[in-house]
N, CA, C and O atoms as a GROMACS GRO file, in nm:
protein
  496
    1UNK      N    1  -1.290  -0.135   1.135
    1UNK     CA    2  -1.157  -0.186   1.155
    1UNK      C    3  -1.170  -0.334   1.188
    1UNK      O    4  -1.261  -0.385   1.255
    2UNK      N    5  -1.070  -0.395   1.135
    2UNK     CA    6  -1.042  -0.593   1.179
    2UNK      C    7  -0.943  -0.561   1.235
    2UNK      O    8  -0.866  -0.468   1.212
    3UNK      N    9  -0.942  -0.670   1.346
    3UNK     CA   10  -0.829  -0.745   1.403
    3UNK      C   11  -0.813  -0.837   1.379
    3UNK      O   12  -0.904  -0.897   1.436
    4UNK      N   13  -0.738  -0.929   1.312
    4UNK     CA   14  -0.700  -1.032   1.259
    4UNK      C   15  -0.583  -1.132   1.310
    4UNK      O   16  -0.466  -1.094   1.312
    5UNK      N   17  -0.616  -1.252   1.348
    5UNK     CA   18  -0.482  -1.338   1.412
    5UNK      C   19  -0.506  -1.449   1.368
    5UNK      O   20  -0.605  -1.517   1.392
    6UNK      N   21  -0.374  -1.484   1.270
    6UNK     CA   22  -0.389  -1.575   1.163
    6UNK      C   23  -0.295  -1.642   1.149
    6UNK      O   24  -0.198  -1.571   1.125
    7UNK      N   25  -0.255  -1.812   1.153
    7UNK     CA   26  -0.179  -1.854   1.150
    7UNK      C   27  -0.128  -1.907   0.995
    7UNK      O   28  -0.010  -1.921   0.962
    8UNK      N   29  -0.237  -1.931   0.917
    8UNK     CA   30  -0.213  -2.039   0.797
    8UNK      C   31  -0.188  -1.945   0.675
    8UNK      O   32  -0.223  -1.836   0.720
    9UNK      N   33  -0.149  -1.927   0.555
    9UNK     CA   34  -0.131  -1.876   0.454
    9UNK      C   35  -0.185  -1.900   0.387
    9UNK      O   36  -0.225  -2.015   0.369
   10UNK      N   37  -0.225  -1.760   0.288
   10UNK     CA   38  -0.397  -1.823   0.173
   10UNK      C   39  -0.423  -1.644   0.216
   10UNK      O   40  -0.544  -1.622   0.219
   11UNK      N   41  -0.360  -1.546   0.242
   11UNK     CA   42  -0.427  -1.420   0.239
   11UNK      C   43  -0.344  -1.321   0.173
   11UNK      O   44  -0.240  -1.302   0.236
   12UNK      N   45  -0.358  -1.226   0.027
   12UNK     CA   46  -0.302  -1.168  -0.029
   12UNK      C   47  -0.358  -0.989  -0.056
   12UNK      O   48  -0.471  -0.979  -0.105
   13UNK      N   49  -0.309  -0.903  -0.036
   13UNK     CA   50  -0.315  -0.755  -0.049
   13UNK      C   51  -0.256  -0.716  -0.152
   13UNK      O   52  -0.144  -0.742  -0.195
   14UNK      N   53  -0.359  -0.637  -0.200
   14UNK     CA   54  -0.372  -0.579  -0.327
   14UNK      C   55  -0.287  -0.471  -0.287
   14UNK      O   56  -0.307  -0.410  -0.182
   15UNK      N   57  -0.148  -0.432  -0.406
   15UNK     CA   58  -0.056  -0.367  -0.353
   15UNK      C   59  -0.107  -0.240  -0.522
   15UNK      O   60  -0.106  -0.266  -0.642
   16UNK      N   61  -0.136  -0.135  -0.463
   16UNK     CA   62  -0.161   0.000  -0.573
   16UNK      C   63  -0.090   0.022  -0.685
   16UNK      O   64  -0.126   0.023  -0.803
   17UNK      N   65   0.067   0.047  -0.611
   17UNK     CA   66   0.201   0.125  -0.700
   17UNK      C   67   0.215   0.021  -0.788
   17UNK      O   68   0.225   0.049  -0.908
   18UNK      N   69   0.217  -0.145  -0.736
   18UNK     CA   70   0.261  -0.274  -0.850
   18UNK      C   71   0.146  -0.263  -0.907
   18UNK      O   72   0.171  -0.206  -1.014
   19UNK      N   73   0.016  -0.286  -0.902
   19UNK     CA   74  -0.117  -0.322  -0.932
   19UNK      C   75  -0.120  -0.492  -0.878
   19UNK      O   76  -0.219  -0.565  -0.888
   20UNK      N   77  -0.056  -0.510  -0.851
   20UNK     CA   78  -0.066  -0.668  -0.839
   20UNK      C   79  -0.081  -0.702  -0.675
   20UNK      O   80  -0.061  -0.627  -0.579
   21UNK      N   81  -0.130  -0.861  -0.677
   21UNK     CA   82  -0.120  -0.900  -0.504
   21UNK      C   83  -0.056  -0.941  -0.420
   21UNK      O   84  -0.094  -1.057  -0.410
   22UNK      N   85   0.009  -0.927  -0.359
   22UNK     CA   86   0.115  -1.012  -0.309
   22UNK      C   87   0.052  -1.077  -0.170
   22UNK      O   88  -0.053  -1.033  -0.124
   23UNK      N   89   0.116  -1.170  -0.115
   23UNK     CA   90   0.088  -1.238   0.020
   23UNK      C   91   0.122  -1.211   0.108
   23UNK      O   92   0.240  -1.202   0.143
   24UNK      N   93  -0.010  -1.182   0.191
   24UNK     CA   94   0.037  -1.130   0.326
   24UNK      C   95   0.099  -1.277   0.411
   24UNK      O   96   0.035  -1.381   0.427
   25UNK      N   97   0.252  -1.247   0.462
   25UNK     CA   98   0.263  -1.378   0.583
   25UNK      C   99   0.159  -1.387   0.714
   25UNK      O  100   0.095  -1.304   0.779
   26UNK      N  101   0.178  -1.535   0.717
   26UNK     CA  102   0.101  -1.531   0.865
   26UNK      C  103   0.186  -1.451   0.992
   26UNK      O  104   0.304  -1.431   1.020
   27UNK      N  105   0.067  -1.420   1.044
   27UNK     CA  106   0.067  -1.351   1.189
   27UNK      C  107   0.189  -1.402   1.303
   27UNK      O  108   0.204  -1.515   1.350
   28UNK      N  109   0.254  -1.304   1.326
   28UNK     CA  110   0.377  -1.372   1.431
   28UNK      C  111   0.302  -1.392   1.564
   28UNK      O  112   0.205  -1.320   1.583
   29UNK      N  113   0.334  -1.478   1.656
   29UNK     CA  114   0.321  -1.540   1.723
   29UNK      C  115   0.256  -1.428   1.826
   29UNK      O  116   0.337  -1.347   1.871
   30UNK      N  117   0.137  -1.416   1.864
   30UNK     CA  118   0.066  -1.312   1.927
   30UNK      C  119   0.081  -1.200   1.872
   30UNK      O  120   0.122  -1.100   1.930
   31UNK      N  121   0.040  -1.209   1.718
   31UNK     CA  122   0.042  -1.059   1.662
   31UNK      C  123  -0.087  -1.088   1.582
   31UNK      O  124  -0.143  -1.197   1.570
   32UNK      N  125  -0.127  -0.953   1.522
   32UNK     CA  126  -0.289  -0.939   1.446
   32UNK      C  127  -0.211  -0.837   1.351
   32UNK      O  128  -0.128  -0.751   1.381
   33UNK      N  129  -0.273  -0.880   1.203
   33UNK     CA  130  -0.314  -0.808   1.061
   33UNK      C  131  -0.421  -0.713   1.128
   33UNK      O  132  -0.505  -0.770   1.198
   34UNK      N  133  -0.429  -0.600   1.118
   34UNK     CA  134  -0.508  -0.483   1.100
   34UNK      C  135  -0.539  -0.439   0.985
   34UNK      O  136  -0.449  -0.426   0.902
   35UNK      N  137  -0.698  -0.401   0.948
   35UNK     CA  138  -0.714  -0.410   0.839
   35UNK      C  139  -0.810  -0.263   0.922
   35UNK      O  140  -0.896  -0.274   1.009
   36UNK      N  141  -0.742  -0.103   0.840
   36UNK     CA  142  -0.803   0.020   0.889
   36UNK      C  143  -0.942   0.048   0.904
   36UNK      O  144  -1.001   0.091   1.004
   37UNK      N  145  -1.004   0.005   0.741
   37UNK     CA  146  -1.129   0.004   0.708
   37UNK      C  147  -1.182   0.148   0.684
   37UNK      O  148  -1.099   0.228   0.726
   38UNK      N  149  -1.295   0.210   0.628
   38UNK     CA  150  -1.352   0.270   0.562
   38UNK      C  151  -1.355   0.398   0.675
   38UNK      O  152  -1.376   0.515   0.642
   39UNK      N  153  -1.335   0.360   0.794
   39UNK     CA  154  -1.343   0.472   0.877
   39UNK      C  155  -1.234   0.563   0.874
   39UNK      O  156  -1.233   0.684   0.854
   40UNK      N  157  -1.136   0.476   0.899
   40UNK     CA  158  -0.986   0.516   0.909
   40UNK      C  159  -0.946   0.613   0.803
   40UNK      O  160  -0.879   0.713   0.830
   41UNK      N  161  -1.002   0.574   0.637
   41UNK     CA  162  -0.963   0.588   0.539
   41UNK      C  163  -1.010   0.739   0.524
   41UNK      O  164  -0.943   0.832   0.479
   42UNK      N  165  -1.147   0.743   0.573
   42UNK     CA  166  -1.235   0.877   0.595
   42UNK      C  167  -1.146   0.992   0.679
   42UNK      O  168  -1.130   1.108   0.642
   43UNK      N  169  -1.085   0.923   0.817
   43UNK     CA  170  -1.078   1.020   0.950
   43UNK      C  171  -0.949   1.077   0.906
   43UNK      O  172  -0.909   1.177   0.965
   44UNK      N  173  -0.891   1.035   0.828
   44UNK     CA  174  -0.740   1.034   0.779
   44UNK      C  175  -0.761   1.142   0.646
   44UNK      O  176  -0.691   1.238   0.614
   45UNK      N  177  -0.850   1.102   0.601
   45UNK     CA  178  -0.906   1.192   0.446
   45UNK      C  179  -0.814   1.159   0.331
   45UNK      O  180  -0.736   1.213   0.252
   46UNK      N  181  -0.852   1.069   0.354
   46UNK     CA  182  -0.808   0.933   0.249
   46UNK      C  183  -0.658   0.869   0.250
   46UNK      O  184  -0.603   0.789   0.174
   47UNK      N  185  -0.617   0.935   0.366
   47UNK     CA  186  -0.429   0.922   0.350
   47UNK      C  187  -0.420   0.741   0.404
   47UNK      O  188  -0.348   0.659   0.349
   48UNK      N  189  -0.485   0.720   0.487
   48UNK     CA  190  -0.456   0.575   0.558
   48UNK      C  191  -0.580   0.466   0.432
   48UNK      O  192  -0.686   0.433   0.487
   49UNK      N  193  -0.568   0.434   0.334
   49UNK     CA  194  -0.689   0.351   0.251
   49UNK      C  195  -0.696   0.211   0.330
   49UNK      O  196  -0.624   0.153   0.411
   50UNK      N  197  -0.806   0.190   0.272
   50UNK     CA  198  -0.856   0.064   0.320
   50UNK      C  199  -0.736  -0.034   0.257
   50UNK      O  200  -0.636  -0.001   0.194
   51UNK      N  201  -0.776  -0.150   0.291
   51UNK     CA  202  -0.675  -0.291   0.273
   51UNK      C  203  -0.767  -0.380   0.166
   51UNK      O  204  -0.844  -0.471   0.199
   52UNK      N  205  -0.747  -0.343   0.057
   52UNK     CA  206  -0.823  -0.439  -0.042
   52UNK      C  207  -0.778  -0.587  -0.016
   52UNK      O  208  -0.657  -0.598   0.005
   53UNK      N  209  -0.851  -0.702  -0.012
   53UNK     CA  210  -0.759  -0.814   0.053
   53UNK      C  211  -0.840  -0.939  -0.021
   53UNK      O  212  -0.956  -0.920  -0.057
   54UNK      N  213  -0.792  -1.037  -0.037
   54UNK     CA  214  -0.864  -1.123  -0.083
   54UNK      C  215  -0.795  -1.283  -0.005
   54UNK      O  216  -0.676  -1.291   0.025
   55UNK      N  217  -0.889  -1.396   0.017
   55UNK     CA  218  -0.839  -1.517   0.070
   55UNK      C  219  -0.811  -1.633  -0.044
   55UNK      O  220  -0.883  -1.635  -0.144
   56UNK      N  221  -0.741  -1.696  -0.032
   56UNK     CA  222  -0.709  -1.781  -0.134
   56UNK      C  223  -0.751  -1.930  -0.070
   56UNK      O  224  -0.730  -1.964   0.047
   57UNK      N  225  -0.836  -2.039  -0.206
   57UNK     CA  226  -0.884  -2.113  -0.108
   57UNK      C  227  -0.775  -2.200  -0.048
   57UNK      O  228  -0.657  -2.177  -0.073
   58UNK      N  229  -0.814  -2.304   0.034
   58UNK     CA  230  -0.644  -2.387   0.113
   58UNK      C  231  -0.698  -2.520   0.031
   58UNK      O  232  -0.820  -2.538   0.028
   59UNK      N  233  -0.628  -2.594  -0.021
   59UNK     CA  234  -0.600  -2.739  -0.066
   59UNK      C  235  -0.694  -2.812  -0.001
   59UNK      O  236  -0.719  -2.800   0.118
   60UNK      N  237  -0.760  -2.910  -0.096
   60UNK     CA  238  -0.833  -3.016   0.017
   60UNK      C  239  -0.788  -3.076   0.100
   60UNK      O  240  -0.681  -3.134   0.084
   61UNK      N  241  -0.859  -3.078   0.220
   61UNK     CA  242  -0.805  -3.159   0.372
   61UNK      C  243  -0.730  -3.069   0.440
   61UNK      O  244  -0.712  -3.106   0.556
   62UNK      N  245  -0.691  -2.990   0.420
   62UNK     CA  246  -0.624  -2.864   0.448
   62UNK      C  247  -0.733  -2.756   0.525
   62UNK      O  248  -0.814  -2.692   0.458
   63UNK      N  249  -0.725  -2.742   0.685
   63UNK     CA  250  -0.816  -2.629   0.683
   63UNK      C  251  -0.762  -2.483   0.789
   63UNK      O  252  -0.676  -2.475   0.876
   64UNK      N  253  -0.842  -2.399   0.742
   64UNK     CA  254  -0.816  -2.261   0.794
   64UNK      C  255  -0.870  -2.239   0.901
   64UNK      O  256  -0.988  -2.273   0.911
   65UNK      N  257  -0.799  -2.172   1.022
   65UNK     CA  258  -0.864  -2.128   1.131
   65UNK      C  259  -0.821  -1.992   1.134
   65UNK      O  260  -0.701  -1.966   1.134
   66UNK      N  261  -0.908  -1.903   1.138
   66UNK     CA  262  -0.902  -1.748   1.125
   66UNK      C  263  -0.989  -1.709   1.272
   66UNK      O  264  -1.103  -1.749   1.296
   67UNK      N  265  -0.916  -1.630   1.352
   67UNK     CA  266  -1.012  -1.543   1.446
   67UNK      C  267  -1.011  -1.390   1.470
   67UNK      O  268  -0.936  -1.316   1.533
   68UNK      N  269  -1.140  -1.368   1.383
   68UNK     CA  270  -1.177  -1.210   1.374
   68UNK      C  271  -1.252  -1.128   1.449
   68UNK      O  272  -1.375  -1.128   1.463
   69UNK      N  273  -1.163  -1.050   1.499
   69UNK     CA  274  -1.288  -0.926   1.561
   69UNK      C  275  -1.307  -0.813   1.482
   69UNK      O  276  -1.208  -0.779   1.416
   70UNK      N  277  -1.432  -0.730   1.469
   70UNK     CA  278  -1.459  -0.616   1.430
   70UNK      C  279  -1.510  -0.544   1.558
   70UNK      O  280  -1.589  -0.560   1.650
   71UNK      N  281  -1.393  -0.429   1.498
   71UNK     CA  282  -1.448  -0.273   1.608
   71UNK      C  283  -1.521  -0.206   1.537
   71UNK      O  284  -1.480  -0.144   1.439
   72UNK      N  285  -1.676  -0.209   1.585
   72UNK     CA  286  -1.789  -0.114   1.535
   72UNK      C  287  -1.792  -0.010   1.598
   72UNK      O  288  -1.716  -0.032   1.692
   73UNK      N  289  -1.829   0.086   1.609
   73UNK     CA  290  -1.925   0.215   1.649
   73UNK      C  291  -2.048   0.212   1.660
   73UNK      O  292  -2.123   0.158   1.578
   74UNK      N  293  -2.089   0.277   1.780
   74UNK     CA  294  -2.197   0.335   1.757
   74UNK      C  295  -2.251   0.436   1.612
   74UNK      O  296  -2.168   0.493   1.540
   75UNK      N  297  -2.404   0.444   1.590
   75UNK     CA  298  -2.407   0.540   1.479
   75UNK      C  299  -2.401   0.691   1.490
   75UNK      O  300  -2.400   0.774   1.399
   76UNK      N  301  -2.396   0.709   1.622
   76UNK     CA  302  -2.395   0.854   1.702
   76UNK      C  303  -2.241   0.952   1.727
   76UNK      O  304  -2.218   1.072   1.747
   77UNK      N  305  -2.161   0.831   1.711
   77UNK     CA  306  -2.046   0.881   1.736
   77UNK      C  307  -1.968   0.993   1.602
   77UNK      O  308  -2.007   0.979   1.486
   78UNK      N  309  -1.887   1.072   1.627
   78UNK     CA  310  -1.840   1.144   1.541
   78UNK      C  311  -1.691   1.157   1.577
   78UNK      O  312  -1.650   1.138   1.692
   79UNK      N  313  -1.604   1.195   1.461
   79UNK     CA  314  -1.499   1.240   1.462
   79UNK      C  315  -1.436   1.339   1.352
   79UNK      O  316  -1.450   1.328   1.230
   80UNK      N  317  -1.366   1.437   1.420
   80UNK     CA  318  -1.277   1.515   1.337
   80UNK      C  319  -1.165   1.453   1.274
   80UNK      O  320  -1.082   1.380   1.330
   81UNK      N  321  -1.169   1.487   1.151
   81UNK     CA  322  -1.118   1.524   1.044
   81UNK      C  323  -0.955   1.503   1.076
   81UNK      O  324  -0.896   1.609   1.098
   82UNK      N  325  -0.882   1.394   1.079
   82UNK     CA  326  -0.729   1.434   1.079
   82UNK      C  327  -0.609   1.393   0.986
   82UNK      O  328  -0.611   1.305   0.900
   83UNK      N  329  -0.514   1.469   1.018
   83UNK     CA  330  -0.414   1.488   0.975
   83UNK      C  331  -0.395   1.570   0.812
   83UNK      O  332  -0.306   1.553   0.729
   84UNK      N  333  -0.493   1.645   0.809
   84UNK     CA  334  -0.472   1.762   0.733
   84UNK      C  335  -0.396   1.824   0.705
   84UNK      O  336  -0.326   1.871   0.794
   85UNK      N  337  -0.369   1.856   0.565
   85UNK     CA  338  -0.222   1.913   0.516
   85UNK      C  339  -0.287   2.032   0.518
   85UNK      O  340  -0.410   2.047   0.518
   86UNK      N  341  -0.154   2.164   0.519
   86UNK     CA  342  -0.232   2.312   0.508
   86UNK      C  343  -0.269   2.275   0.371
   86UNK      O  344  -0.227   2.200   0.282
   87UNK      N  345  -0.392   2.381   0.396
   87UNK     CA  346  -0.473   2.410   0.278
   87UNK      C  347  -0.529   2.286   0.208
   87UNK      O  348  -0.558   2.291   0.088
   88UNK      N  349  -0.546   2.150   0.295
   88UNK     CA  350  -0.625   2.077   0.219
   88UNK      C  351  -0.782   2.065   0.221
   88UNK      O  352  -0.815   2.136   0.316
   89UNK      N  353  -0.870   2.025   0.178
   89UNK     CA  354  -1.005   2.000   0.204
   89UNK      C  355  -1.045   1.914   0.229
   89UNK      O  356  -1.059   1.820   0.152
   90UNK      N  357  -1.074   1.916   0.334
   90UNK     CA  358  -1.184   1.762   0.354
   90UNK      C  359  -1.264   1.728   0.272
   90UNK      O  360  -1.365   1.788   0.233
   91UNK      N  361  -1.204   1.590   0.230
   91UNK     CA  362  -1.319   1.524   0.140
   91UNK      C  363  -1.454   1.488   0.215
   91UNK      O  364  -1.561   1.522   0.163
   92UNK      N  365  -1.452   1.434   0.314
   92UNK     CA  366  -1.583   1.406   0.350
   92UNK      C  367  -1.633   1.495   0.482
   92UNK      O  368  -1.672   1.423   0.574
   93UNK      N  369  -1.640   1.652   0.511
   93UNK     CA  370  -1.618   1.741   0.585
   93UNK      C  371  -1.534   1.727   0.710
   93UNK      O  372  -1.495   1.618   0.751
   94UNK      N  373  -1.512   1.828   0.762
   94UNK     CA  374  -1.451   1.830   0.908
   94UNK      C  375  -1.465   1.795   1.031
   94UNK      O  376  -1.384   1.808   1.123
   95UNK      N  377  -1.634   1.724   1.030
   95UNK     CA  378  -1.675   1.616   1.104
   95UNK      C  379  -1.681   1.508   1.017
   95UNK      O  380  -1.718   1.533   0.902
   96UNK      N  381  -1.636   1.322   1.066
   96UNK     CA  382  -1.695   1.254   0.991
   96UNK      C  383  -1.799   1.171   1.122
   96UNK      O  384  -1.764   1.134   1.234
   97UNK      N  385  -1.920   1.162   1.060
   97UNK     CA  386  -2.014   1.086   1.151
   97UNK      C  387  -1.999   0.927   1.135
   97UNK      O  388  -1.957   0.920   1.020
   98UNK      N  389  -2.006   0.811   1.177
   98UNK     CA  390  -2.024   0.684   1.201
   98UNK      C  391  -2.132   0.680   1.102
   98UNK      O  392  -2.108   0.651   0.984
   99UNK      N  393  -2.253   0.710   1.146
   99UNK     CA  394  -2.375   0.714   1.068
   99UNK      C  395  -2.380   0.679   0.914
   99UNK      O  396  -2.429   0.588   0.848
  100UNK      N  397  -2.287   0.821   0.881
  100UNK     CA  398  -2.273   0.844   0.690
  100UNK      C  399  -2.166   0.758   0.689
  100UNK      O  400  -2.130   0.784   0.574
  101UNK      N  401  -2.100   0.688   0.721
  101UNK     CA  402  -2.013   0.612   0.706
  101UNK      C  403  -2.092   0.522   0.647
  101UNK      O  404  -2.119   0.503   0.528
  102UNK      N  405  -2.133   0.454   0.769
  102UNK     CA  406  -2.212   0.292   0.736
  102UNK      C  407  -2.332   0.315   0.627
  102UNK      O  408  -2.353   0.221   0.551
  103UNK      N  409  -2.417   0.442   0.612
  103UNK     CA  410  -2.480   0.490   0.511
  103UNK      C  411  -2.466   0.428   0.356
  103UNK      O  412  -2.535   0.356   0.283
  104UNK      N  413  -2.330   0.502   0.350
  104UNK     CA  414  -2.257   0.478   0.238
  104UNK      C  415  -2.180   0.357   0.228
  104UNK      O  416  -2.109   0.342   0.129
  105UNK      N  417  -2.182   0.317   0.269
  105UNK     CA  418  -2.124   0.141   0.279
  105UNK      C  419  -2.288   0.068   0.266
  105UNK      O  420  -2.299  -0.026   0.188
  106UNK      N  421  -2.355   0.093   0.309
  106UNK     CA  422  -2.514  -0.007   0.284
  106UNK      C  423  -2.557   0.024   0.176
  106UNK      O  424  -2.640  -0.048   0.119
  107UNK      N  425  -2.496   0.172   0.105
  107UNK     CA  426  -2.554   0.221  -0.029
  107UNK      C  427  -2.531   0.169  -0.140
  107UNK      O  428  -2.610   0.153  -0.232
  108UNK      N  429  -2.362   0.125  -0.133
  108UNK     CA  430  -2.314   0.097  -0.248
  108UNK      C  431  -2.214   0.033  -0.236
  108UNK      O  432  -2.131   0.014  -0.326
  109UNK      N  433  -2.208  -0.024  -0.077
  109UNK     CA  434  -2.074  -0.145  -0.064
  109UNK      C  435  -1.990  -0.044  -0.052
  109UNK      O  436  -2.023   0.069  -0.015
  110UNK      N  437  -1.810  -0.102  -0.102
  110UNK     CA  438  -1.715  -0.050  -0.143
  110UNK      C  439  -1.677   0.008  -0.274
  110UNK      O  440  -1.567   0.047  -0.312
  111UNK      N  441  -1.804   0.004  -0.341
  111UNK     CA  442  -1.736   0.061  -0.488
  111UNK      C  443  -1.675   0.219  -0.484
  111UNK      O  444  -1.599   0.273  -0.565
  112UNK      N  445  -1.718   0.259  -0.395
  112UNK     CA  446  -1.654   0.424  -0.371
  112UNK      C  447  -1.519   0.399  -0.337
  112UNK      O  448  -1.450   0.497  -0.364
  113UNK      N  449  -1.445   0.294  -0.281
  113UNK     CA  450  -1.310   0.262  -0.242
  113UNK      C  451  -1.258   0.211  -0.404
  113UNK      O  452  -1.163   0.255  -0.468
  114UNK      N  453  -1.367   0.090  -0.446
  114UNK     CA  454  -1.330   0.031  -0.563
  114UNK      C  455  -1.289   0.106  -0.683
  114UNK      O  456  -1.209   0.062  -0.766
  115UNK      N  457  -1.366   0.262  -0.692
  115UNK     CA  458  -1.418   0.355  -0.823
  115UNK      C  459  -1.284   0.443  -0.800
  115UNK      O  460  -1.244   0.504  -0.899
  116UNK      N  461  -1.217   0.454  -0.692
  116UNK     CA  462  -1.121   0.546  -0.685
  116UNK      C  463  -0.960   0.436  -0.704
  116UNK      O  464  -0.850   0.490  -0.720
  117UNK      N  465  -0.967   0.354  -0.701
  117UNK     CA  466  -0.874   0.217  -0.721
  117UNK      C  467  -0.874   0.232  -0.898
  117UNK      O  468  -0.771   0.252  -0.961
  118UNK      N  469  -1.004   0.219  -0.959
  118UNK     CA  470  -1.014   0.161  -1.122
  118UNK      C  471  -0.939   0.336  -1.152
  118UNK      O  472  -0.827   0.350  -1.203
  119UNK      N  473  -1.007   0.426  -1.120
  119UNK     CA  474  -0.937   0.568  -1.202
  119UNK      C  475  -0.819   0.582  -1.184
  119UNK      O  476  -0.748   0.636  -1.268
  120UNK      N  477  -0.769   0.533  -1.063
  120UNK     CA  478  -0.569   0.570  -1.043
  120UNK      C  479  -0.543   0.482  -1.114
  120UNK      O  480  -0.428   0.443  -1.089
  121UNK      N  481  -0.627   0.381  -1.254
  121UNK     CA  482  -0.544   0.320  -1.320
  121UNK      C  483  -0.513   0.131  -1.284
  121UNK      O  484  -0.470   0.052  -1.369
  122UNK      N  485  -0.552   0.094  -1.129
  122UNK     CA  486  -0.558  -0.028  -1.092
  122UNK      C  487  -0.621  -0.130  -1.142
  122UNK      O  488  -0.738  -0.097  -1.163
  123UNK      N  489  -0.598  -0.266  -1.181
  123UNK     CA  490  -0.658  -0.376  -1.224
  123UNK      C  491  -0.696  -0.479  -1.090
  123UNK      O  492  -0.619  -0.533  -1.010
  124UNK      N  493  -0.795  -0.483  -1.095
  124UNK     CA  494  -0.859  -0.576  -0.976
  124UNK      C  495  -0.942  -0.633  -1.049
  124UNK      O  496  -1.018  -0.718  -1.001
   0.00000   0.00000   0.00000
């Protein structure tokens, strides 16, 4: 997960249903962009997706001040499986570990986020 508190403009989200990006506005005045991340996307079982996002560069002489935190985990930590519809299956079982998370993110990046984006048909 990011926490994000951002004043300047130059950051756009890849929106699914359009296929296209639109711009995220800057951050209101003591507020943060949350960006779920690969965990979320897992603990949720796929209902909350990641935030495909991209920065746009700023004009010369023009500069960006961005301040980011990331909430890591430990690799030990685990969590159940939520918000399950009856009778759905966990895609990634009914525990998800931290561990296989980051696993699979050192394995192959995001293309497992990316590979399920290109088949629903998305242009990125």
């Amino acid at each position: 997960m990011a926490l994000v508190a951002r004043r300047d403009p130059g950051l756009s989200m890849y929106h699914r249903e359009t296929q296209s990006w639109i711009p995220v506005p800057p951050s209101l005045p003591g507020g943060f962009l949350v960006n779920t991340g690969e965990l979320l996307y897992r603990l949720t079982n796929g209902q909350w997706r990641n935030t495909v996002h991209r920065v746009e560069p700023q004009p010369l002489g023009h500069a960006r001040h961005a301040v980011v935190t990331f909430v890591d985990l430990h690799d030990d930590v685990e969590f159940d499986t939520v918000f399950l519809r009856p009778g759905e299956t966990p895609r990634w079982g009914l525990t998800v570990r931290v561990a296989d998370v980051t696993a699979d993110i050192l394995a192959d990046g995001f293309e497992t986020t990316l590979r399920e984006l290109r088949e629903a048909g998305s242009r990125l």
